[in-house]
C-alpha positions in Angstrom: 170.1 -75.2 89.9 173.2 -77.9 90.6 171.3 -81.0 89.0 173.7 -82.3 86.5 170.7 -83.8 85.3 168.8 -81.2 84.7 171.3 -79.2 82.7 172.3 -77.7 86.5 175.1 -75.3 86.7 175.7 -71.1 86.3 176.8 -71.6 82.9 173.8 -72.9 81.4 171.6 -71.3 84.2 173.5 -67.6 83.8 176.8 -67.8 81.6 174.1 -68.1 78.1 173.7 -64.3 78.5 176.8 -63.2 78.8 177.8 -65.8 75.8 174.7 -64.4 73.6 175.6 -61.2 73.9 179.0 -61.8 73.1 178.1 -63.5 70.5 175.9 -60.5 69.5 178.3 -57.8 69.3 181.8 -59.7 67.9 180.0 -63.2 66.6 182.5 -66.6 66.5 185.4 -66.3 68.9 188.6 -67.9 67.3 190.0 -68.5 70.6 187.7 -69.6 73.7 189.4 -70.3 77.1 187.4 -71.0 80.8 187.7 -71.9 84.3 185.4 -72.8 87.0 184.9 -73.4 90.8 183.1 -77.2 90.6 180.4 -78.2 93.4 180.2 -81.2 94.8 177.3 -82.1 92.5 179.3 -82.0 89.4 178.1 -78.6 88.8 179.6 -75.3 88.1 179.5 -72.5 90.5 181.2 -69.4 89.2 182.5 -69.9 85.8 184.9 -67.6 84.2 185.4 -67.5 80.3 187.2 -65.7 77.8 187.2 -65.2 74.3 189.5 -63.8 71.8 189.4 -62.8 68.4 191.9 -62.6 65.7 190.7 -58.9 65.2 192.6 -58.6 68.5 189.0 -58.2 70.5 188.0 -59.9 73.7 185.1 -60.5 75.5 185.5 -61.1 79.4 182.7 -62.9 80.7 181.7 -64.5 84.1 178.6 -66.2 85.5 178.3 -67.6 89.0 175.8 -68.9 92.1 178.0 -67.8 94.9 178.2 -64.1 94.9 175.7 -61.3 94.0 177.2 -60.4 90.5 176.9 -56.7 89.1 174.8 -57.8 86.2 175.9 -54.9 84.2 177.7 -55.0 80.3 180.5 -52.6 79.2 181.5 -52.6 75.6 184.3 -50.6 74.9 185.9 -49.6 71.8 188.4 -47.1 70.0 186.3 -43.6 70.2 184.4 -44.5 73.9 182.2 -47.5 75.0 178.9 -48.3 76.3 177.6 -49.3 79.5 174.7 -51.4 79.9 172.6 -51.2 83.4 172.0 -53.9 85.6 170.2 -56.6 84.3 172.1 -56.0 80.8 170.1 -58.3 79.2 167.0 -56.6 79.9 168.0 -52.7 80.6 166.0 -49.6 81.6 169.2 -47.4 80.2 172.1 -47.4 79.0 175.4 -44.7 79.2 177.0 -43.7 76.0 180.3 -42.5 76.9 182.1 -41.3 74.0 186.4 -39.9 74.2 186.3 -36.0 74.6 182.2 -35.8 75.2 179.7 -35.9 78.5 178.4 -39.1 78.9 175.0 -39.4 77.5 172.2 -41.7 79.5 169.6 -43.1 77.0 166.4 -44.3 78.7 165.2 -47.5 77.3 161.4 -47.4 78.1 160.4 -51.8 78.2 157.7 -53.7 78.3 157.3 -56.8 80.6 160.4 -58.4 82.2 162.5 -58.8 79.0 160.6 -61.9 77.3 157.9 -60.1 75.6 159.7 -59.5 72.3 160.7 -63.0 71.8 156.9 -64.2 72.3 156.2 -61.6 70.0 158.6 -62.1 67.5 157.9 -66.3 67.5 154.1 -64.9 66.8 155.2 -62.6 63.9 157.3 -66.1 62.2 154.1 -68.3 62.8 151.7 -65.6 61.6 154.1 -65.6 58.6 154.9 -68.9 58.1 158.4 -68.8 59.0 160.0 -71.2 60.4 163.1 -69.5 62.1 163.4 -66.0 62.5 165.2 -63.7 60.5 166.2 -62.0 64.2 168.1 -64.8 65.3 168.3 -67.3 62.9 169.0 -71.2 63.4 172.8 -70.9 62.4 173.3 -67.8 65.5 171.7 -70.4 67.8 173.6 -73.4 67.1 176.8 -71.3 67.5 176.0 -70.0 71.1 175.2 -73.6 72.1 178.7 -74.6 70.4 180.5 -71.7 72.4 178.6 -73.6 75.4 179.9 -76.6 75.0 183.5 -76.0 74.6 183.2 -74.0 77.7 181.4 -77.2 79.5 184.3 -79.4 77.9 187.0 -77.2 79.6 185.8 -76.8 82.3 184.8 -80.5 83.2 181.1 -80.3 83.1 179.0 -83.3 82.2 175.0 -83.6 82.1 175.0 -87.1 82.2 
């Protein structure tokens, strides 16, 4: 978990959800900002990031080792937002809270402990003969790890 050999850290270890599914809902940041606590191992401990977007969106992330984080999502917008349960990136349900309406709860009924759909969606591309998925193609990936490393950079994080 803090082996800067081993790619060690709560950015690489947790801070790629929050960054995917930032990624997800408002794509390529034009601005990307980030701070973190450093261990004595080189490592990053909590990790605090921002990103901004010439739409005038942000996306207020965090990921850390020393503190038992909520693990919930909120995306808010003009006409209500969306709150994700705990762990967001796999959740049960999820609140729809729209201006002027009761809040809605949607159950989410899932399968497995979140991973099942990318085994099965690797199988579907082999079974087809595709070599990336049309899901989440090559392109999305290489971004995330992009947004990754400029976070690392600023932050003073090197896996050498």
């Amino acid at each position: 978990m803090r082996a800067p050999e081993l790619g060690g850290g709560a950015l690489l270890d947790l801070g790629v959800y929050p960054v995917s599914f930032a990624h997800l809902i408002l794509g390529m940041p034009e601005h990307v900002r980030a701070w973190a606590k450093i261990g004595p191992e080189g490592t990053d401990e909590n990790t605090g990031i921002i990103f901004g977007y010439d739409s005038g969106a942000l996306a207020a992330l965090t990921s850390g080792m020393l503190g038992q984080t909520a693990l919930g999502a909120t995306v808010s917008g003009t006409k209500g937002r969306i709150v994700l349960e705990p762990p967001f990136f796999r959740p049960d349900r999820f609140t729809l809270d729209r201006d002027g309406a009761e809040p809605e709860v949607v159950e989410v009924p899932r399968t497995g402990l979140g991973y099942l759909h990318e085994a099965a969606e690797v199988q579907r591309c082999l079974r087809e003969g595709l070599t990336e998925s049309p899901l989440v193609p090559h392109a999305v990936t290489i971004q995330v790890m992009d947004l990754l490393d400029q976070i690392r950079d600023q932050i003073g994080v090197s896996y050498k």
